[in-house]
MIGU-160047 format. One record per atom (N, C-alpha, C): residue number from 1; x, z, y. Coordinates in steps of 0.2 Angstrom, whole numbers, plus 2048, in hexadecimal, padded with zeros to 3 digits. Last residue first. Layout:
BEGIN
NUM/X/Z/Y
...
This chain:
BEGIN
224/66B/F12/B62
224/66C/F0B/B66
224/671/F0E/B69
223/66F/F17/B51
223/66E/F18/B54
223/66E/F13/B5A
222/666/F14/B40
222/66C/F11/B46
222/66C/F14/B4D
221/664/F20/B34
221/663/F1E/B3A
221/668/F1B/B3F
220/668/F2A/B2A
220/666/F22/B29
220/662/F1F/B2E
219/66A/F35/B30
219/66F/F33/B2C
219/66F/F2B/B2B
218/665/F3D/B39
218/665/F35/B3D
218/66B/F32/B36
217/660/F49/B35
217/65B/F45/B36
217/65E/F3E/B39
216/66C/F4E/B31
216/66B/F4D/B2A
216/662/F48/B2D
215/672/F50/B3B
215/675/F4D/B39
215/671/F4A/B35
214/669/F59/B41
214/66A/F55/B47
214/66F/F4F/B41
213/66D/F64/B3B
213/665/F62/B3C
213/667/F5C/B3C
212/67B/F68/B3D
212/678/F67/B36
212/670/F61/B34
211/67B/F6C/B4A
211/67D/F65/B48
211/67A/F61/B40
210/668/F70/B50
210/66F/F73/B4C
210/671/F6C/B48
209/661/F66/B5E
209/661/F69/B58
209/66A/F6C/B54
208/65D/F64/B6B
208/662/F67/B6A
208/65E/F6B/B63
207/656/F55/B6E
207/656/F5C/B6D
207/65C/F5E/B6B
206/658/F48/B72
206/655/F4B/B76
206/654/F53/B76
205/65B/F42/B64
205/65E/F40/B6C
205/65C/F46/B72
204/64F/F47/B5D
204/655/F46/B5C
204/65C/F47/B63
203/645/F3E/B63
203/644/F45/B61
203/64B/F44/B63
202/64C/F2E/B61
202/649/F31/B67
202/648/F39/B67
201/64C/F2F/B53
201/652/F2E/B59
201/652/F30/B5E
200/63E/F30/B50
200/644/F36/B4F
200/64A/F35/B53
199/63A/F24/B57
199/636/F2A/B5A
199/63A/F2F/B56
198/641/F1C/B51
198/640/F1B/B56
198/63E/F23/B5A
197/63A/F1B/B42
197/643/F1B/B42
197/642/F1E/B4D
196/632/F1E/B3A
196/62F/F1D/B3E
196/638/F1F/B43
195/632/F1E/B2C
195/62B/F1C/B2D
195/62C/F1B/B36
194/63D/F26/B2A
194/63E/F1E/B28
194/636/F19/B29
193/63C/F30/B34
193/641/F2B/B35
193/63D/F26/B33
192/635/F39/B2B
192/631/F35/B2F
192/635/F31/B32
191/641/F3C/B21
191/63E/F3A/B21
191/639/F36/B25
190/64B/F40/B2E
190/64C/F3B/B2C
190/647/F3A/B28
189/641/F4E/B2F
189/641/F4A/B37
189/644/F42/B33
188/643/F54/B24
188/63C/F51/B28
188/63C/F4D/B2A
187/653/F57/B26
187/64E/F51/B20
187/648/F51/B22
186/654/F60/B2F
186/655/F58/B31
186/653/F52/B2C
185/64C/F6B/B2D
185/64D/F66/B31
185/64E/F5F/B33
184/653/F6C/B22
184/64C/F6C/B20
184/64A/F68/B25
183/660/F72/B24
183/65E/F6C/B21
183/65A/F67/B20
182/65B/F7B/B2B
182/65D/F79/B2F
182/65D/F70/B2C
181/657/F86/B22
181/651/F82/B27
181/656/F7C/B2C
180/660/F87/B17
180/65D/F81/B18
180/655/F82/B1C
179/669/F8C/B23
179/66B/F86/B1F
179/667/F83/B1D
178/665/F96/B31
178/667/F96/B28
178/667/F8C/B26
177/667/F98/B3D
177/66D/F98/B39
177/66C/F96/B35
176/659/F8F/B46
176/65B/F93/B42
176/664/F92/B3F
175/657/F88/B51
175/65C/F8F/B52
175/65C/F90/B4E
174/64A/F83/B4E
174/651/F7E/B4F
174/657/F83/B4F
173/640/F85/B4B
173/643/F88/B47
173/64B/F86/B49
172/637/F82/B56
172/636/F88/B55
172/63C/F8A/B51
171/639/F73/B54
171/63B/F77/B5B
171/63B/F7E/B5A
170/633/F70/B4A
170/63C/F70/B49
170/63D/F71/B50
169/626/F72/B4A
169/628/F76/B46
169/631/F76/B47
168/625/F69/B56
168/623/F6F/B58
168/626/F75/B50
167/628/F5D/B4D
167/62A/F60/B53
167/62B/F63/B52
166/61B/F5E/B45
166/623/F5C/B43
166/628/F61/B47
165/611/F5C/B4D
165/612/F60/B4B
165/61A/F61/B47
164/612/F50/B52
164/613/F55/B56
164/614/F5B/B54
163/614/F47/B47
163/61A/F49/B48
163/61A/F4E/B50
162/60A/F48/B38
162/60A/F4B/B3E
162/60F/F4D/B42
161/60E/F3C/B30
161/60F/F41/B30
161/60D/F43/B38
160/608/F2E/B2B
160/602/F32/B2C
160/606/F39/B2E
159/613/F29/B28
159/611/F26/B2F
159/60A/F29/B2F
158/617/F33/B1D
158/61B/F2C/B20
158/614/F2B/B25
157/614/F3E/B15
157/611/F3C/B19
157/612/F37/B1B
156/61E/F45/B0B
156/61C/F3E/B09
156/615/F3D/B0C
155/622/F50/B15
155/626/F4B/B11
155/624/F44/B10
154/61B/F5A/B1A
154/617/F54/B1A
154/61D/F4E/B19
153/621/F66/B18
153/619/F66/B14
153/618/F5D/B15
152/62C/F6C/B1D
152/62D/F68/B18
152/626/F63/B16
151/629/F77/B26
151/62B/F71/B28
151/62D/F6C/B25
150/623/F80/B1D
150/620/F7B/B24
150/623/F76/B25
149/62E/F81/B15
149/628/F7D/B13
149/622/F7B/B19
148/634/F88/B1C
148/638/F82/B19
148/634/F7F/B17
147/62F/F96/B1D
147/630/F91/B21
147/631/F8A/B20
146/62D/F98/B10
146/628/F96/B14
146/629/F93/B1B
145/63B/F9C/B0F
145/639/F96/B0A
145/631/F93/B0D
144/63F/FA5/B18
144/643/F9E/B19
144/63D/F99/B15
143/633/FB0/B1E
143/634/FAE/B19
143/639/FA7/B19
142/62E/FB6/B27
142/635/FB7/B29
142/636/FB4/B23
141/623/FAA/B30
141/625/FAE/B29
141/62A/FAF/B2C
140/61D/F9F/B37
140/61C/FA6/B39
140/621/FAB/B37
139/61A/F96/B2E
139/61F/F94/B33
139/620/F9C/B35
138/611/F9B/B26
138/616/F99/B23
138/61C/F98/B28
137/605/F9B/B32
137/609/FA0/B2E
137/60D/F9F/B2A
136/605/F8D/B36
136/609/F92/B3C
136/609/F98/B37
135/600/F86/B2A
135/609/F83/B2C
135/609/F8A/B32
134/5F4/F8D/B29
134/5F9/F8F/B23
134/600/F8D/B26
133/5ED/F88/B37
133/5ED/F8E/B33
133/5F4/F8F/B2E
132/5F0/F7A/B35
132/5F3/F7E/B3A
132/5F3/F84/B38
131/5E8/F77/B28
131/5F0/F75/B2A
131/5F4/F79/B30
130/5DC/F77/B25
130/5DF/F7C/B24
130/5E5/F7C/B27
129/5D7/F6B/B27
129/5D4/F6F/B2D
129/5D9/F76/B2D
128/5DA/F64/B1C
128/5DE/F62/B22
128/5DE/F67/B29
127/5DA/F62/B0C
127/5D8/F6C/B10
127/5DC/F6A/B18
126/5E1/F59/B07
126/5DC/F5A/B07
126/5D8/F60/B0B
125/5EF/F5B/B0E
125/5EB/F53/B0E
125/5E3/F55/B0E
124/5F1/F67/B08
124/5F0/F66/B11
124/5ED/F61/B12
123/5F2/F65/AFC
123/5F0/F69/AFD
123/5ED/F68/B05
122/600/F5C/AFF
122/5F9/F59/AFC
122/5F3/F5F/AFD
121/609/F66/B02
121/607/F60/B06
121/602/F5D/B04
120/60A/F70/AF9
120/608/F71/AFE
120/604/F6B/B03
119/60E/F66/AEE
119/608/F6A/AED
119/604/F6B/AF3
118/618/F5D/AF3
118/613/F59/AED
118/60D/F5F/AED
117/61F/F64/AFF
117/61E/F5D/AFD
117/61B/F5D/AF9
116/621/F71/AF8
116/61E/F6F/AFE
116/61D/F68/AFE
115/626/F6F/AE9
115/61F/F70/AEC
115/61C/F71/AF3
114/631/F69/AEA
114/62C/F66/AE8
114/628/F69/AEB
113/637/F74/AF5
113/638/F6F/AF7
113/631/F69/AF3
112/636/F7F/AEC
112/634/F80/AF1
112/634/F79/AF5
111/63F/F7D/AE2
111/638/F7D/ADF
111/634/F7C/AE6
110/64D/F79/AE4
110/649/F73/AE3
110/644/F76/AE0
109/64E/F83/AEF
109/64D/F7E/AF1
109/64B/F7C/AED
108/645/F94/AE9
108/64B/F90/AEB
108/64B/F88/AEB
107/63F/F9F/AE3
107/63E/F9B/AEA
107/645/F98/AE8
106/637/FAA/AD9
106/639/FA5/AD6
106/63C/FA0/ADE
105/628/FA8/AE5
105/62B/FAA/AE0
105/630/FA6/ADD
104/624/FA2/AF3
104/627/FA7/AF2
104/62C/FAA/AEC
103/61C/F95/AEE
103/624/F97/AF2
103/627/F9C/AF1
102/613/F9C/AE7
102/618/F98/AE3
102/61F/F98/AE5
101/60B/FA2/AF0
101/60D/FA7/AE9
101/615/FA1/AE7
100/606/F99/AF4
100/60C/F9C/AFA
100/60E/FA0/AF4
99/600/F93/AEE
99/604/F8E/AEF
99/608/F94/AF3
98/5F4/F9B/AEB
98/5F9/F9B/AE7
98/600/F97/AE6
97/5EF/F9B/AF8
97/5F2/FA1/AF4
97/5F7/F9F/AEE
96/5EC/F8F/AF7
96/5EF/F8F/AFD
96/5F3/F95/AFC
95/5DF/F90/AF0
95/5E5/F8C/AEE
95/5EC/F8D/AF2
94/5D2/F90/AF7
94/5D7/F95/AF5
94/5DD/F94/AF2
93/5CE/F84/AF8
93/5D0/F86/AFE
93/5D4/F8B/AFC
92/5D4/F78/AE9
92/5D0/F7F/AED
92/5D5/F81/AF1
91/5D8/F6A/AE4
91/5DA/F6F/AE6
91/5D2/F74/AE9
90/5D7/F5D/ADE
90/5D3/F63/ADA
90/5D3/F68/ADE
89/5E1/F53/AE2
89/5D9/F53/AE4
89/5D3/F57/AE1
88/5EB/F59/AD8
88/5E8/F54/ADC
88/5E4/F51/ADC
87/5ED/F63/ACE
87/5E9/F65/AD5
87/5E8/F5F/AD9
86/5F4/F5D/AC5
86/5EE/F5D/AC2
86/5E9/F62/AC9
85/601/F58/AC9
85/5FD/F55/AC4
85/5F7/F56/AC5
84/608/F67/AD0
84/605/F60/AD1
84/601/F59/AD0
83/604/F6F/AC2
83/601/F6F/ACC
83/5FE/F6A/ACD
82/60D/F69/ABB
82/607/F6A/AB9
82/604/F69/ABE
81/618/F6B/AC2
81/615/F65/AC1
81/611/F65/ABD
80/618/F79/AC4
80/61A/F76/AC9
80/615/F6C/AC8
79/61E/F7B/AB6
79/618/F7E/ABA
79/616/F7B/ABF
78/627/F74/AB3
78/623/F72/AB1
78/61C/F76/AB2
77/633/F7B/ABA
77/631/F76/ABD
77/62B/F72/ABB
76/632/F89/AB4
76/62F/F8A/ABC
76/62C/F82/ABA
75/637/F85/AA9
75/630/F86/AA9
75/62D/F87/AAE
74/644/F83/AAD
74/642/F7E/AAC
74/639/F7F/AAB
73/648/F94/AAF
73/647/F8B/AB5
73/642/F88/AB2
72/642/F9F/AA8
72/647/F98/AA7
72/644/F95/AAD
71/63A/FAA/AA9
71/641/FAB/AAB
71/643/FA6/AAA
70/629/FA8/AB0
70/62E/FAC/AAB
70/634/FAA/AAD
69/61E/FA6/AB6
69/621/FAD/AB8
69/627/FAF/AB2
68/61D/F9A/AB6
68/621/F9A/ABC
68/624/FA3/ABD
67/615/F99/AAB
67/61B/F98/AAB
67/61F/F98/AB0
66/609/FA1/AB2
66/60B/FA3/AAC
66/614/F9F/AAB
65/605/F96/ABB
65/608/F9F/ABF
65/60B/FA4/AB9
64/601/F8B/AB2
64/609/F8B/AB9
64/60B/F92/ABC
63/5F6/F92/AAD
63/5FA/F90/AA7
63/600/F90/AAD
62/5ED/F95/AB9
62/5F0/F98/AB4
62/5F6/F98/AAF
61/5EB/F86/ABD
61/5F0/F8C/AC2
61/5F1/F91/ABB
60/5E6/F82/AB3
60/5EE/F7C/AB4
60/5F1/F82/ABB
59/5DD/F80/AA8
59/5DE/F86/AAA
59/5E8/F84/AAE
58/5D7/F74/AA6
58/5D1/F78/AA3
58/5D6/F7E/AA8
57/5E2/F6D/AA0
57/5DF/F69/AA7
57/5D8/F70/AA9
56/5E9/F73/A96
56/5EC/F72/A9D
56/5E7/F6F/AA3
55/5E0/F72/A8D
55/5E1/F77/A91
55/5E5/F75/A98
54/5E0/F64/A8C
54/5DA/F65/A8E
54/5DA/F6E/A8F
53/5ED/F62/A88
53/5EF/F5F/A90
53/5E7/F61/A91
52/5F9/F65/A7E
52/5F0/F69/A81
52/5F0/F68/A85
51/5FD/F58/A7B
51/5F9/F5C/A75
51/5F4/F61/A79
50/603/F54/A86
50/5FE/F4F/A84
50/5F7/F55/A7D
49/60C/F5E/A88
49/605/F5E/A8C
49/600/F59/A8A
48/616/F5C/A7E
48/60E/F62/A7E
48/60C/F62/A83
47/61A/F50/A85
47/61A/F4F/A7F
47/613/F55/A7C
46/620/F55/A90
46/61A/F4F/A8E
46/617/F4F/A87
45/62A/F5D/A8C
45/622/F60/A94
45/61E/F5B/A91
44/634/F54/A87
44/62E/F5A/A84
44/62A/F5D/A88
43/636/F4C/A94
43/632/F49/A8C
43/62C/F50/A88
42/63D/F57/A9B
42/635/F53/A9C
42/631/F50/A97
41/647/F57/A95
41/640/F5F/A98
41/639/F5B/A99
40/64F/F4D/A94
40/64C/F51/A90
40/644/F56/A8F
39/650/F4B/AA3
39/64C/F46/A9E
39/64B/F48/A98
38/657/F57/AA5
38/650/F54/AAA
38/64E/F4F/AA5
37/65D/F61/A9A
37/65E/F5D/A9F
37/658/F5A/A9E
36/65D/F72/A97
36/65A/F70/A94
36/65B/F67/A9A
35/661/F7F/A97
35/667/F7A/A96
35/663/F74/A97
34/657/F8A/A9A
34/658/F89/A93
34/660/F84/A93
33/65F/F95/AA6
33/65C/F8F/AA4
33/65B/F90/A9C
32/65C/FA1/AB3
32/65D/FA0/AAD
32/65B/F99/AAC
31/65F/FA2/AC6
31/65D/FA0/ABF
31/65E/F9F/AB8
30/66A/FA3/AD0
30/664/FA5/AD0
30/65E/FA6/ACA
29/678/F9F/ACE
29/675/FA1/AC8
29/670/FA6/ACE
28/677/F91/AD6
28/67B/F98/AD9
28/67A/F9E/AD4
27/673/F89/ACF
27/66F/F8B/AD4
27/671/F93/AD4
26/67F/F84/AC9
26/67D/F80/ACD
26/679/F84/AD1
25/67D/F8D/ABE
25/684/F8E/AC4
25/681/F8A/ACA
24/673/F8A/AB5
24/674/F91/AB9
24/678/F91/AC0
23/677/F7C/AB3
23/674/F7D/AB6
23/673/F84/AB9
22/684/F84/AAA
22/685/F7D/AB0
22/680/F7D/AB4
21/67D/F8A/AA1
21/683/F8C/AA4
21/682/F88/AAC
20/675/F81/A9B
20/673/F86/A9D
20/677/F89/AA3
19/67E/F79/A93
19/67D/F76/A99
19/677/F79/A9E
18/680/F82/A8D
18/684/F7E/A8F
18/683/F7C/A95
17/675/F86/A83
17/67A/F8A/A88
17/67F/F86/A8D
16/666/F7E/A82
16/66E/F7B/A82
16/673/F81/A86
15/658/F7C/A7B
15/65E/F81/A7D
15/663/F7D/A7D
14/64E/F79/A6F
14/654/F72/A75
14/657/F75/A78
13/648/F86/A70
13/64C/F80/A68
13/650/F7B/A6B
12/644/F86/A7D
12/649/F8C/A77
12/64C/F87/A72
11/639/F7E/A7E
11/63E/F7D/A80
11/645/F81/A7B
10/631/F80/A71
10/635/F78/A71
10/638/F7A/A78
9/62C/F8D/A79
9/62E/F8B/A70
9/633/F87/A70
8/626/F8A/A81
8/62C/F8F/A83
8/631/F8E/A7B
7/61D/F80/A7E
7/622/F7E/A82
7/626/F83/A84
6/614/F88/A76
6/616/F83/A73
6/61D/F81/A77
5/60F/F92/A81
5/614/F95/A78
5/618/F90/A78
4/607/F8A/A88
4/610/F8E/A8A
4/615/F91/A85
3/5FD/F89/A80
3/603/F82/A84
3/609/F84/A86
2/5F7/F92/A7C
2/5FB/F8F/A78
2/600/F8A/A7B
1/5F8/FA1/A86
1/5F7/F9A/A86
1/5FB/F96/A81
């Protein structure tokens, strides 16, 4: 693909080991970086998208499976937002595949976190019959990062979230020990908070969630 030449190319040349460093260590060096920082990375993502933005729109899963399978971060995140971008309100049934492909690879909070929210979530908007189907497999998983995406999927729901379902996701995982299902939990629950403050105090109050959960859903919540 010219488009990925072109943006493996201008990133390398922008390379910054430095600040490569610093980003690596942040994410526990899970990842290589170019260095490259967010307002930076972005211009240039803009900059050749505008030049093949008629490949990009022509082949936008192949081109995001092609840059999410190579070694720099930052190419993950412009896979990701291609996705984004260019499956909204394009998606296919099958799609579902390549969204679990994404979690899966390369996993860790901040790709798993956009893409439950911006991919997965939208995906389910559109394909609404699918939703039980794919949230009790993903919830099912010994997978944390499928997990995390159940319960992360309806973020930018606000007063359309399904808060039974909600629930029933942060009842089945409320024992977990790991950290970020527990986080996962109480950022749902605070996000549907700010749509609907009353009925997470209420959850909340009521369950016996891990402190972590229980902290991070009433953070910005008055209690009576």
């Amino acid at each position: 693909m010219n488009f990925t030449t072109q943006l493996e190319s201008a990133f390398k040349e922008k390379a910054n080991p430095e600040n490569a460093f610093a980003m690596a260590k942040y994410m526990r060096n899970h990842f290589t970086f170019f260095g490259i920082k967010t307002e930076q990375r972005r211009q240039i993502f803009k900059d050749i998208w505008m030049v093949y933005k008629n490949e990009i729109a022509d082949n936008p899963r192949t081109i995001a499976l092609e840059l999410y399978t190579k070694k720099e971060r930052e190419l993950h995140y412009c896979a990701i937002e291609i996705l984004v971008k260019q499956l909204k309100g394009n998606y296919k049934k099958e799609d579902i595949h390549l969204i679990e492909k994404l979690i899966l690879i390369n996993s860790w909070w901040d790709s798993v976190d956009t893409i439950a929210k911006y991919i997965l979530g939208q995906y389910l908007v559109e394909f609404p019959s699918e939703t039980v189907r794919v949230i009790k497999r993903f919830s099912d998983s010994e997978n944390i990062w499928l997990n995390r995406s159940a319960i992360l999927f309806q973020l930018s729901y606000k007063l359309k979230t399904n808060f039974d379902g909600l629930q029933s996701e942060c009842e089945k995982h409320k024992n977990s020990r790991e950290f970020f299902i527990q986080k996962a939990i109480g950022w749902a629950l605070r996000e549907y908070g700010k749509s609907n403050p009353k009925a997470v105090q209420e959850y909340v109050t009521n369950t016996n969630l891990k402190p972590l959960s229980t902290k991070e859903a009433l953070r910005n919540i008055i209690l009576d």
